[in-house]
N, C-alpha and C positions, 0 to 999 in steps of 0.2 A: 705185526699186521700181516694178515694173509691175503691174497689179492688170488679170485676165483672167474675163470672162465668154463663156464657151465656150459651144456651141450639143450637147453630147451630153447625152442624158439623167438619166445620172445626176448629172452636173454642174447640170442644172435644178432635179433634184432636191436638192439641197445646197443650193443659193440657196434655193429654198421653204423647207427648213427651219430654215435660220438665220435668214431674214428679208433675204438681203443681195443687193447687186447684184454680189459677184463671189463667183468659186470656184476662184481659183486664183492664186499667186501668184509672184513671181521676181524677184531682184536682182541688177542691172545692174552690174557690176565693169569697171572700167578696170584693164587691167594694168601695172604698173610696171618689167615685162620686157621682155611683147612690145606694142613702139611702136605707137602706131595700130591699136590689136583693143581691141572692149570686149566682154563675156562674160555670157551670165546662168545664173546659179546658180538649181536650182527643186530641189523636192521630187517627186519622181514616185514613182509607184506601184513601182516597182521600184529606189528607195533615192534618190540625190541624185545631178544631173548636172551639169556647167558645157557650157555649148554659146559656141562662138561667135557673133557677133549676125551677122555674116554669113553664119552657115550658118542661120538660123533659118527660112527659107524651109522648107527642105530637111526641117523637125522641124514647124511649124504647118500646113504646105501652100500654097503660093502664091496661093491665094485669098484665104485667112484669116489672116491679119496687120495691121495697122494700120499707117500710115506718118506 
């Protein structure tokens, strides 16, 4: 499980009213297909998505990521 605290506001917003230090969340799947790829599964605003973790650049921004 990954546990993300984002810098957009209304995400600020979220965190202030719940009390908590993240706003957003995603789970990390290893596949049993495809060898060597792991995957995260999240909730977004426009339904549910699997991204690869290698493409995750390409969806956070090359900036804002963690390693």
């Amino acid at each position: 499980m990954l546990l993300f605290n984002t810098n957009q506001t209304m995400a600020k917003l979220q965190r202030a009213f719940t009390w908590s230090d993240f706003d957003h969340v995603a789970i990390v799947i290893k596949s049993e297909v495809i060898k060597d790829d792991i995957f995260l599964l999240e909730a977004v605003n426009t339904g549910v998505r699997i991204i690869r973790w290698s493409n995750i650049k390409e969806f956070v921004g090359k900036d804002n990521y963690f390693k």
